[in-house]
KESE-550177 format. One record per residue (C-alpha): residue number from 1; chain; x, z, y. Coordinates in steps of 0.001 Angstrom, whole numbers, plus 500000, padded with zeros to 6 digits. Layout:
REM residues N
SITE    i  ch       X       Z       Y
SITE  NUM   A       X       Z       Y
...
END
This chain:
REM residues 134
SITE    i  ch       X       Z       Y
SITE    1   A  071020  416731  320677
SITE    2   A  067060  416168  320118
SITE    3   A  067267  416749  316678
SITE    4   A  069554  419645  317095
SITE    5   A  066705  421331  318934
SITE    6   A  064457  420484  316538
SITE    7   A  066339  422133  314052
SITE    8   A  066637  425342  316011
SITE    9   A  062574  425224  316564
SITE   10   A  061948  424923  312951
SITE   11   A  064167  427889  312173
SITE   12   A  062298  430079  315007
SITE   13   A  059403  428668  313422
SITE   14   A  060223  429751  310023
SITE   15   A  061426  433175  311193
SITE   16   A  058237  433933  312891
SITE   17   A  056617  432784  309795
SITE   18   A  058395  435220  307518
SITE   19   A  057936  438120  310081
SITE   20   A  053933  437319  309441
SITE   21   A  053844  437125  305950
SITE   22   A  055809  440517  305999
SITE   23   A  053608  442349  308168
SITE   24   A  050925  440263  306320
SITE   25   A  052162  442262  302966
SITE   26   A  053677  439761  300955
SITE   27   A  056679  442297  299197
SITE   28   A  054051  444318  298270
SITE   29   A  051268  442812  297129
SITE   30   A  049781  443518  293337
SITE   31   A  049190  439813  292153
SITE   32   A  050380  436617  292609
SITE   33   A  047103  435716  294621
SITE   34   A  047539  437830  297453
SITE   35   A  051390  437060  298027
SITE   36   A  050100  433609  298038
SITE   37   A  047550  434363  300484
SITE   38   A  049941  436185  302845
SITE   39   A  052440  433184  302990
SITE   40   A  049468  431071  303546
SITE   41   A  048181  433521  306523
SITE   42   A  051906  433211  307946
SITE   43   A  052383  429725  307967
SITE   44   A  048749  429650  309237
SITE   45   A  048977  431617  312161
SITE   46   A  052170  430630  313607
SITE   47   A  051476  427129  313305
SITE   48   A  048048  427460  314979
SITE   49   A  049785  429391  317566
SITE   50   A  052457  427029  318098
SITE   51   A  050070  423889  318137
SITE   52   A  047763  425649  320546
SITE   53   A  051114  426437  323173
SITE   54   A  052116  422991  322459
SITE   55   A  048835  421756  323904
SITE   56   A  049064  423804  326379
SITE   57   A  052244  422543  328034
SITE   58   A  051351  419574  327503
SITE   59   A  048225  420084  329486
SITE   60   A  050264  421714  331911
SITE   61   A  052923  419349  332032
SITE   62   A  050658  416454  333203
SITE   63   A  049618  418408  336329
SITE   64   A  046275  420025  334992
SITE   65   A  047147  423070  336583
SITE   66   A  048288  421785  340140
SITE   67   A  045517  422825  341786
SITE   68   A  045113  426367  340893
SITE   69   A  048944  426715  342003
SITE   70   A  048268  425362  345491
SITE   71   A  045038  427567  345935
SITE   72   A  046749  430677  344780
SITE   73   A  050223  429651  347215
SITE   74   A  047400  429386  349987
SITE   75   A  045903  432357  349387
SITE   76   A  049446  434016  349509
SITE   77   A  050037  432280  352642
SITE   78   A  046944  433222  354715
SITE   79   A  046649  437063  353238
SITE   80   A  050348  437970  352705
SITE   81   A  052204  439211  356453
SITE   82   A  055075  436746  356666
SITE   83   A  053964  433698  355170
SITE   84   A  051925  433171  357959
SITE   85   A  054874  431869  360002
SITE   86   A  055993  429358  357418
SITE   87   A  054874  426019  357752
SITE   88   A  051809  425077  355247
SITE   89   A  052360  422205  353059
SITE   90   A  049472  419346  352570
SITE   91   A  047850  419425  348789
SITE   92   A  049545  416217  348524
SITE   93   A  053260  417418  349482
SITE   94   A  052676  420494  347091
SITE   95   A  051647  417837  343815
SITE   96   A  054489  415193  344790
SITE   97   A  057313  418127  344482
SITE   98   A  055681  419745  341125
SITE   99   A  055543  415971  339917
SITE  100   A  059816  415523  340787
SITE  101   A  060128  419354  338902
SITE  102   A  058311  418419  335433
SITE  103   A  060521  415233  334862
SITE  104   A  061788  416797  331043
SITE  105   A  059006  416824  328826
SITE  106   A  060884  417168  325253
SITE  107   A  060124  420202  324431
SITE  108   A  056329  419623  324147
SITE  109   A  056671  417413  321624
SITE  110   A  059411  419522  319519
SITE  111   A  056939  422506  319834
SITE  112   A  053687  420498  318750
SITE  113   A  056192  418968  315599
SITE  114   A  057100  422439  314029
SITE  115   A  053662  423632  314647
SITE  116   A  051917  420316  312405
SITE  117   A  054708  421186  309858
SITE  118   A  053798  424522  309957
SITE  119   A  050270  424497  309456
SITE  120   A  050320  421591  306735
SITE  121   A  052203  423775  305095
SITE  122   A  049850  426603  305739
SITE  123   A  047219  424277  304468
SITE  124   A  048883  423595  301122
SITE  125   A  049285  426880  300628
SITE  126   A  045700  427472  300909
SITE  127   A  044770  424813  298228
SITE  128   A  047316  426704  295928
SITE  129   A  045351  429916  296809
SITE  130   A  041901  427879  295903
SITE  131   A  043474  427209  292585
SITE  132   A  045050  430415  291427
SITE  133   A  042295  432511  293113
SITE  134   A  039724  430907  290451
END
């Protein structure tokens, strides 16, 4: 089943990918430079993009976040008409139930895989580009 999802990722991956390159201009570009360059800057781009969201949920996932939650909830509860009658949970109450919610974690790690694949490949590319460029 984990490898199944990787599969799918890789394919989003790759689709996003192609969707850059195209609006990038690699079907119409004059010599074989440029196309190069514009499948480098897709594989590129998406990858840094999908390293960079990969970080951050991982960052998130390990409770980095918590406390700008909590502050904004008790903001909410002392401004908003309403809240004010619920009962206001401790900082401590509020971290133990976000802890029991972020239990599945394997997406992180599928997300920061096709990203790496993405941008070596984007890197490659590049050291193609170096070479036919000259």
């Amino acid at each position: 089943m984990k490898q199944r999802k990787q599969w799918i990722a890789i394919g989003i991956s790759f689709g996003l990918a192609a969707l850059m390159m195209l609006a990038r201009g690699v079907l119409s570009a004059e010599t074989t430079a440029d196309r190069i360059l514009a499948v480098c800057d897709g594989f590129s781009i998406v990858g840094v993009f999908e390293v960079c969201l990969g970080l951050l949920m991982w960052v998130a996932g390990d409770g980095f976040f918590d406390s700008l939650g909590y502050a904004v909830k008790s903001a909410a509860h002392m401004f908003v008409p309403g809240k004010a009658r619920q009962a206001h949970r401790s900082f401590y109450d509020y971290k133990q139930e976000k802890a029991e919610k972020r239990r599945n974690r394997s997406t992180v790690g599928i997300v920061l895989r096709s990203g790496l694949l993405l941008l070596v490949l984007g890197v490659v590319f590049t050291v193609i580009w170096y070479q036919v460029a000259e």
